[in-house]
C-alpha positions as CSV (number, residue, x, y, z in Angstrom):
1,X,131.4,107.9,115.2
2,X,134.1,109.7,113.4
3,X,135.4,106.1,112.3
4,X,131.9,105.2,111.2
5,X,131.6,108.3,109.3
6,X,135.0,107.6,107.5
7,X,133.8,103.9,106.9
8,X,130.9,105.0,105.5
9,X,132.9,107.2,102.2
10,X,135.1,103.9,101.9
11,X,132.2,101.7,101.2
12,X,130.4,103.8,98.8
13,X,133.8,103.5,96.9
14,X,133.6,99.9,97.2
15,X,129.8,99.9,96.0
16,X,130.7,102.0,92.6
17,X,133.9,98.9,91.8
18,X,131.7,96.0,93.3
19,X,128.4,96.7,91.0
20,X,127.7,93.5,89.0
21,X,126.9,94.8,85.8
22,X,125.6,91.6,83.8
23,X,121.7,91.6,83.1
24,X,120.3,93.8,85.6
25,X,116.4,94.1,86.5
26,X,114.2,94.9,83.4
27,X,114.9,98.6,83.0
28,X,112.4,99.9,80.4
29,X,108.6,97.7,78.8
30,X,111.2,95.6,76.4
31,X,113.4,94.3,78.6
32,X,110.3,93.2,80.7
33,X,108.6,91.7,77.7
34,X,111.9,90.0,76.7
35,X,110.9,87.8,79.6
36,X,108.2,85.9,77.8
37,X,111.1,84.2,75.9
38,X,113.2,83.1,78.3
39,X,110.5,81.4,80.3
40,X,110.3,77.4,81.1
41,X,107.9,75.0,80.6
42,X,107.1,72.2,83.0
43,X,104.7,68.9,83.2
44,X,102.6,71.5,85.4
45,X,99.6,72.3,83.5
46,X,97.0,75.6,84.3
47,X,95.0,74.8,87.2
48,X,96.9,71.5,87.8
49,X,97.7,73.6,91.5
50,X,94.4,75.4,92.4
51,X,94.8,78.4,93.8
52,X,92.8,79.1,96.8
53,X,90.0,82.2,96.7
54,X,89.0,83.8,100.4
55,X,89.7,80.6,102.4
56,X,88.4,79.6,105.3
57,X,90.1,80.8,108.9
58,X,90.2,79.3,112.2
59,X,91.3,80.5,115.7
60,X,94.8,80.2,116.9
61,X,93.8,77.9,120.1
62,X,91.6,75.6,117.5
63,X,95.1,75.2,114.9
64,X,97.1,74.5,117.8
65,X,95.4,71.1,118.5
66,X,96.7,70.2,115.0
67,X,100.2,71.8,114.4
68,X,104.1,71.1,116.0
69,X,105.8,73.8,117.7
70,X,108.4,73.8,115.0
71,X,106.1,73.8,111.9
72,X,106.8,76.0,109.4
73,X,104.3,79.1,108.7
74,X,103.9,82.2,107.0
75,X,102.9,85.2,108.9
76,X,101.7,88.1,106.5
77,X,100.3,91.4,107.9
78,X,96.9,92.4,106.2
79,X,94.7,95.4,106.4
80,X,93.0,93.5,109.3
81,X,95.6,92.4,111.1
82,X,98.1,89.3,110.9
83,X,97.3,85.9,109.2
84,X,98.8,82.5,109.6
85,X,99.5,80.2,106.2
86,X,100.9,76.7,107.7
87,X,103.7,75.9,105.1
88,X,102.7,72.6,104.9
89,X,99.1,73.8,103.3
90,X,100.2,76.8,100.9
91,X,102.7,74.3,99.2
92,X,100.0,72.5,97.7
93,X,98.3,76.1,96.6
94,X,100.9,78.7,96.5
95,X,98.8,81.1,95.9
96,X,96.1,82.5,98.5
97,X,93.7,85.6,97.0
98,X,91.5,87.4,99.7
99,X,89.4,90.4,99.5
100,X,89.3,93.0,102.7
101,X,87.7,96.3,102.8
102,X,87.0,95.9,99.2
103,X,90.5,95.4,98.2
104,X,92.5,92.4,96.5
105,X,95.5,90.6,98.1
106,X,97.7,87.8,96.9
107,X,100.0,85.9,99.7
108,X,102.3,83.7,97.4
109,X,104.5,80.6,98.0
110,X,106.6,79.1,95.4
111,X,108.5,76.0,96.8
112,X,111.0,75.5,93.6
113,X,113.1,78.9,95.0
114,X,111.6,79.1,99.0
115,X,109.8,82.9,97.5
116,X,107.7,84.0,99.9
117,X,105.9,87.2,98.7
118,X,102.4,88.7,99.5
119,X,100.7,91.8,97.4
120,X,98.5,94.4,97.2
121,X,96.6,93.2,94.1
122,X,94.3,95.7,94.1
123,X,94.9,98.3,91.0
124,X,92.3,101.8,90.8
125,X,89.0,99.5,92.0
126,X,90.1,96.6,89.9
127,X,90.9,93.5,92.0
128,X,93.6,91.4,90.7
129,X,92.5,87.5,91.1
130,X,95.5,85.1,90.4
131,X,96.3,82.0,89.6
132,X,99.8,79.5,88.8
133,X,100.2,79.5,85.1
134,X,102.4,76.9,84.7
135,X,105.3,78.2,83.0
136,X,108.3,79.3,85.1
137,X,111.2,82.0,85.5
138,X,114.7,81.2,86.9
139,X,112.7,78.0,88.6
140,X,110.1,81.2,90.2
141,X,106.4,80.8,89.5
142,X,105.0,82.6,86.9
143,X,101.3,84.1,87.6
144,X,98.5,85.1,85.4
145,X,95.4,86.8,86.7
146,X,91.9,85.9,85.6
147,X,91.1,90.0,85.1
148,X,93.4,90.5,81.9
149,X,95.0,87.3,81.2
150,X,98.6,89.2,82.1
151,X,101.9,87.4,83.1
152,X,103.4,88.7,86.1
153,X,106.8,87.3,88.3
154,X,106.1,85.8,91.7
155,X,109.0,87.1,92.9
156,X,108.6,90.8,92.0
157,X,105.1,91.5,91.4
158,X,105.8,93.0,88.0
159,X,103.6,92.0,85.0
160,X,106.1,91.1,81.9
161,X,103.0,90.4,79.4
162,X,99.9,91.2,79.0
163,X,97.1,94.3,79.0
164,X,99.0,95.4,82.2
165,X,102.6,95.2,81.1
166,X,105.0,97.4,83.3
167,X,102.3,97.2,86.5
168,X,103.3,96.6,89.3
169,X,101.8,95.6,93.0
170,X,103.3,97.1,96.5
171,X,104.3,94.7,98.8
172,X,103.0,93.5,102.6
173,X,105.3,92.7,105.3
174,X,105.8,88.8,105.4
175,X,107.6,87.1,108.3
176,X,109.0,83.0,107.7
177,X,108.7,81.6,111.1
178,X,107.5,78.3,113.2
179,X,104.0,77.9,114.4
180,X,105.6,78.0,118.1
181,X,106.8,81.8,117.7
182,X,104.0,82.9,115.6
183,X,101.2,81.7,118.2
184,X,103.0,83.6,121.2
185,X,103.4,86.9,119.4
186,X,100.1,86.6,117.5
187,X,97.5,84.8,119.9
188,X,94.3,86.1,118.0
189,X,95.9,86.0,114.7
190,X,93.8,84.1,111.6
191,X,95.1,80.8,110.8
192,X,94.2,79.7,107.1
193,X,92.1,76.2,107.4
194,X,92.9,72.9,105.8
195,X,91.2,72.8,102.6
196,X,88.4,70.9,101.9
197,X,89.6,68.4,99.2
198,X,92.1,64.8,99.4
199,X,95.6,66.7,99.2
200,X,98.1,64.9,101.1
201,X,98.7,68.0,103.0
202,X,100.7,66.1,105.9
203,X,103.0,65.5,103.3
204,X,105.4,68.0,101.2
205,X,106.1,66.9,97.6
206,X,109.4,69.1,97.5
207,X,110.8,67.3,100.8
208,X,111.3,68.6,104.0
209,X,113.1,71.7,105.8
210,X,114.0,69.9,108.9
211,X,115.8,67.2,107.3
212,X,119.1,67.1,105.3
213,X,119.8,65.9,101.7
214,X,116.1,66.6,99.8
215,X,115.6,69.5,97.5
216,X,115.6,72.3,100.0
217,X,119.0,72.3,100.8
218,X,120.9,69.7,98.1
219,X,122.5,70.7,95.2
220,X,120.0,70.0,92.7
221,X,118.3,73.0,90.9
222,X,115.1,71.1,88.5
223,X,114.8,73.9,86.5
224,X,117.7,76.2,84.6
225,X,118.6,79.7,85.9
226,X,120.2,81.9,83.7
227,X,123.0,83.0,86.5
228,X,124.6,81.3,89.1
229,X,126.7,83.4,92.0
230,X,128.5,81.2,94.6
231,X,128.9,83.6,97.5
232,X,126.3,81.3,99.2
233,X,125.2,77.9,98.9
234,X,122.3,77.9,95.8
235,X,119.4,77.1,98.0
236,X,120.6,79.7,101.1
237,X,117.6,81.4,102.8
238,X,117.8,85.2,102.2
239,X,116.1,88.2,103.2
240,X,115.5,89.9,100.3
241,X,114.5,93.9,99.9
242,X,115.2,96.7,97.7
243,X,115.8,99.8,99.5
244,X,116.1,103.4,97.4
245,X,116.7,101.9,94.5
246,X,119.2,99.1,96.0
247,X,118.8,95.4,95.8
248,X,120.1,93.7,99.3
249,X,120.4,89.8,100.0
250,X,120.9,89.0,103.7
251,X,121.8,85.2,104.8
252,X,119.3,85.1,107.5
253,X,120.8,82.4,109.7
254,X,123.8,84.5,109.7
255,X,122.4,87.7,111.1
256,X,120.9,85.3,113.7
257,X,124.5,83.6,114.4
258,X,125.5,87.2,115.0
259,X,122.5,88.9,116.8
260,X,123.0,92.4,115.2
261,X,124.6,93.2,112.1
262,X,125.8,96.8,111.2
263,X,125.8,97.5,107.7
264,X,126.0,100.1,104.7
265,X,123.6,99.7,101.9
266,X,125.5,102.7,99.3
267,X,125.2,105.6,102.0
268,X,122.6,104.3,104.3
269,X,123.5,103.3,107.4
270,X,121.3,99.8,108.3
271,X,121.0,97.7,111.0
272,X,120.3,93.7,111.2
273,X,118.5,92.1,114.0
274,X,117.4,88.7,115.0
275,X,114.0,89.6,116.8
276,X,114.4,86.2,118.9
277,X,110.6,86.4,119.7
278,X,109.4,85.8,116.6
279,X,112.9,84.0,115.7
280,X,113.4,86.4,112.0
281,X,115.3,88.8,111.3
282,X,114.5,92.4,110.8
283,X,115.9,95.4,108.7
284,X,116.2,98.9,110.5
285,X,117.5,102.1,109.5
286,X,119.9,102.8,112.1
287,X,119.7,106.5,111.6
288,X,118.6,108.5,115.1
289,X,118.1,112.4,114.7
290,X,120.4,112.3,111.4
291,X,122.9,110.1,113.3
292,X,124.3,106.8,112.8
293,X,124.3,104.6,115.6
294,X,126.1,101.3,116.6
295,X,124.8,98.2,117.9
296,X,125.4,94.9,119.6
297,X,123.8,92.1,120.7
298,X,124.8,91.3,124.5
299,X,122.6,88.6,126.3
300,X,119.9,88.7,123.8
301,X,119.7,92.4,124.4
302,X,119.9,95.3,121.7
303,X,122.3,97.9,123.0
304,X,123.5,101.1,121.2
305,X,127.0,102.0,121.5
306,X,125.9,105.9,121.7
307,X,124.1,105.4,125.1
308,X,124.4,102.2,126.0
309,X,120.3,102.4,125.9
310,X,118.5,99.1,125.2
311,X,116.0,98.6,122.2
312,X,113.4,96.6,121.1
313,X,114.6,94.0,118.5
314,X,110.9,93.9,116.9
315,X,110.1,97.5,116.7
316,X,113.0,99.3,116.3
317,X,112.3,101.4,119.3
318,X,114.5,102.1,122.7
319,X,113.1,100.4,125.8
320,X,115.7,101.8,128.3
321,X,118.2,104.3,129.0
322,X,118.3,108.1,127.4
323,X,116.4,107.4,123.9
324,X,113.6,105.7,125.6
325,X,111.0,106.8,123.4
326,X,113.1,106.7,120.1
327,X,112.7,104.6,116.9
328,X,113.7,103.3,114.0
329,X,112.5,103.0,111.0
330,X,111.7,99.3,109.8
331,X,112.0,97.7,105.9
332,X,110.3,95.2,105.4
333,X,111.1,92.4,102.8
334,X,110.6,88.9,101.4
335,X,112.3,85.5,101.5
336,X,114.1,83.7,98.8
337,X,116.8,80.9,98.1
338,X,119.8,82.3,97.4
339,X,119.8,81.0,93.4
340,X,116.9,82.0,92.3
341,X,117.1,85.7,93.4
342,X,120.4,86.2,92.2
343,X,119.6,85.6,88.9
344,X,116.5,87.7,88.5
345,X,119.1,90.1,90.3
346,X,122.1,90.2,89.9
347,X,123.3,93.6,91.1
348,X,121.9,92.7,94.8
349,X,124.2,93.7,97.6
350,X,124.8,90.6,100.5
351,X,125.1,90.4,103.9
352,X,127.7,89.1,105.1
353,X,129.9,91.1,102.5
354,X,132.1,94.2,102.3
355,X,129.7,96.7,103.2
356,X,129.8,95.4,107.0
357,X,130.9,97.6,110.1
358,X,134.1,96.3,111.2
359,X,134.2,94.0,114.6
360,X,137.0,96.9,115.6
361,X,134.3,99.4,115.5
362,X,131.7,97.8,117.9
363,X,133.0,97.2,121.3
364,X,130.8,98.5,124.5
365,X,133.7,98.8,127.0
366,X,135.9,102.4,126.2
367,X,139.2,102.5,124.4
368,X,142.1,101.9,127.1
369,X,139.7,99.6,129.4
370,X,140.1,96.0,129.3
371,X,136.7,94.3,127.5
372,X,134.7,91.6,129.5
373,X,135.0,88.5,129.1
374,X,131.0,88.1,127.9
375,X,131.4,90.7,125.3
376,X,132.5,89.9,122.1
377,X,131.3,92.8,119.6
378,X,127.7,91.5,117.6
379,X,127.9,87.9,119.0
380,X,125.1,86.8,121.2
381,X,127.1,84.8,124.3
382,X,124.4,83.4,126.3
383,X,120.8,81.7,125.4
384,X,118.2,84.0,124.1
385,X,116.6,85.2,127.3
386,X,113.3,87.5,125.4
387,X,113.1,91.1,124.3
């Protein structure tokens, strides 16, 4: 741990000289009114994509007769427990509003950038009601609600115009998943209905995830960003999360190449995990009683290198061994291609990068003894076999 420790002071050096410093996050009312100016107008007219108000639900068993194993869906956690939005209806909406326990919430989509973002709307009794203006910024949808007439980013759930400039709404944990994994960990989940209406909703207009050379993963950006990074391809899917302050960009299928990633974010000691159940990735702090602990991923199983104890990839808490009982705390974030949240911000912090624990560092067998043959530091060496 003491090499961990020392680790630790050489990255928040690295985090002071590796700061991008051009056009940061809005940091005062100006800067986020500036916004109105640099936004870009499209052949996409208000109400031209009708967003949907407290849609109809149906049972897990009853969407099942209907949807592939693979099929892409949104799982978002709600006040009443977890919903299902099939990808392949919310790109035709983007925006879902609901009312529960009296309280607003918007689950957003915008296929242009892959943002996946949902919201508490509600604001001291008034309950936000949204819709897709139109306009866009850095190719991410641009919302109004029908309560002020205010502008706010889909990506950040700040209002840049508007009666409610500077507000803005916390967020709900979101998950990017197939219909396969989200029916086995959430069997009595809601699943939002097909519309009633004649959208082509077998059909996405953007293209298609599963097959190569259409807009999700080509080259093409429609719309003008006003900063490119190529660390990652434009249109990589990241995790995306602000955490004290800090902005953090993981590469998801890269944490799920490598089972568990070890990482600082400035001082924090954090922890990247591919929860194979639910096939994302989640965000721990890796903190236990004040200490920083080590992980790998060996045979789909989470294993500290403190006490060789074994954890729960989708709660952060230990299963077996010593710290049965322990936990860790989770952050939760929201999805993005890799273009468009760069340029709205630009000072984010990426995994893979150079606040990673080195491979030298995470090794289960004890200095002096030879290592196994089926361990190899964070890599996952056999098919997933559950939590």
């Amino acid at each position: 741990m003491n090499n961990a420790a020392a680790f630790s002071a050489i990255f928040c050096i690295l985090l002071s000289l590796c700061a991008t410093p051009a056009q940061p996050r809005p940091k005062n009312l100006q800067q986020l009114a500036d916004i109105s100016n640099r936004l870009t107008e499209t052949n996409v007219a208000y109400g031209a994509i009708p967003a949907l108000y407290r849609p109809e639900y149906i049972r897990v068993q009853e969407a099942d007769l209907n949807m592939d194993q693979s099929e892409i869906v949104f799982v978002v956690i709600l006040p009443d427990g977890p919903r299902i939005y099939p990808q392949r209806l919310l790109v035709w909406h983007q925006l879902v509003n609901e009312v529960i326990n009296d309280d607003a919430y918007a689950i957003t989509y915008c296929p242009t950038t892959g943002t996946l973002m949902a919201y508490n709307a509600s604001m001291n009794g008034l309950n936000l009601i949204f819709d897709l203006e139109g306009r866009l910024y850095d190719g991410n949808s641009v919302l109004i609600d029908r309560n002020s007439g205010s502008l706010w980013l889909q990506g950040t759930g700040m209002a840049f115009d508007g009666p409610l400039l500077g507000r803005g709404m916390p967020t709900l944990p979101v998950f990017w998943t197939s219909w396969g994994a989200a029916r086995r960990v959430y069997p009595n989940a809601s699943v939002l209905a097909q519309p009633h209406g004649n959208r082509a909703y077998g059909r996405d207009p953007y293209g298609s995830y599963f097959k190569k050379g259409n807009y999700y993963d080509n080259d093409i950006l429609v719309y003008p960003v006003r900063l490119l990074d190529k660390r990652f391809h434009k249109k990589t899917p990241m995790l995306c999360l602000e955490y004290t302050e800090l902005l953090l960009g993981i590469d998801i299928n890269y944490v799920k190449k490598m089972g568990a990633v070890n990482f600082f974010l400035g001082a924090a000691p954090l922890l990247a995990v591919h929860d194979q159940l639910l096939d994302v990735v989640r965000v721990f702090d890796r903190r236990i009683w004040a200490d920083p602990f080590l992980f790998v991923s060996q045979y789909g199983r989470l294993i500290d290198l403190n006490t060789r104890s074994v954890w729960d990839t989708a709660t952060g808490k230990a299963i077996e061994g010593n710290m049965q009982g322990s936990s860790m705390k989770q952050y939760f974030g929201g999805y993005s291609m890799w273009f468009a949240w760069y340029s709205m911000n630009p000072e984010t912090f990426v995994i893979p990068g150079p606040g990673e624990v080195p491979a030298n560092l995470l090794s289960l067998t004890p200095p002096g003894q030879n290592k196994p043959e089926d361990v190899r530091g964070n890599e996952k060496n056999t098919p997933p076999t559950g939590r």
